[in-house]
C-alpha positions, -999 to +999 in steps of 0.1 A: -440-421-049-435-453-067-428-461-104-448-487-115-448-495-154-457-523-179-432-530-205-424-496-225-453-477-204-436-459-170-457-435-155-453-420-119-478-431-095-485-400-068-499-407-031-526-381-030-533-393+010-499-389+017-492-357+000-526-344+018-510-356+051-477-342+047-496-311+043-513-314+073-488-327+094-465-295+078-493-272+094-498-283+126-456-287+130-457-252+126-480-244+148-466-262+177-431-247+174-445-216+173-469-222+208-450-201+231-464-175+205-496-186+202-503-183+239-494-146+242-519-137+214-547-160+223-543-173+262-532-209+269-564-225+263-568-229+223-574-250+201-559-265+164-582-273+139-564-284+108-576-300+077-560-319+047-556-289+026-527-277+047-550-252+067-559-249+104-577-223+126-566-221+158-598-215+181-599-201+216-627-194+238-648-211+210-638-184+182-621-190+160-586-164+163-567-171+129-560-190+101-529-207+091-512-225+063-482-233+052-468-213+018-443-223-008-416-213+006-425-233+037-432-207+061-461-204+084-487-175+074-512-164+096-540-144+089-559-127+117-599-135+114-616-098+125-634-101+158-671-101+150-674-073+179-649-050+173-640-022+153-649-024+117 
């Protein structure tokens, strides 16, 4: 964040790319302290895929398994994606 300004005129200048990385970076920290985890629900071969909005799916054996993100109080939420052939 920087506080540029022209004579009486300050105004606060935000980083949008940075904010949207710290995001993502925020995610995906979570989710790599939390592997040990991870690999009991899912198996060790998964996959992250995170996005600038502070979201990721993790994805194994090509489906995807859950969803995460990061709320405000900073804690990781996962939310279970059904499997598309189980129970209803």
């Amino acid at each position: 964040m920087t506080f540029p300004g022209l004579g009486h005129q300050d105004w606060v200048e935000l980083d949008l790319d940075a904010f949207d990385m710290d995001r993502y970076a925020g995610v995906v920290d979570h989710l790599e302290r939390v592997a040990p985890t991870i690999v009991e629900l899912v198996g060790p071969h998964y996959e992250i895929s995170a996005s600038a909005d502070g979201t990721a799916t993790v994805i194994s054996g090509e489906r995807p398994r859950f969803n995460a993100e990061v709320n405000a109080d900073g804690r990781l939420v996962i939310t279970v994606i059904p499997d598309s052939e189980g129970p209803l």
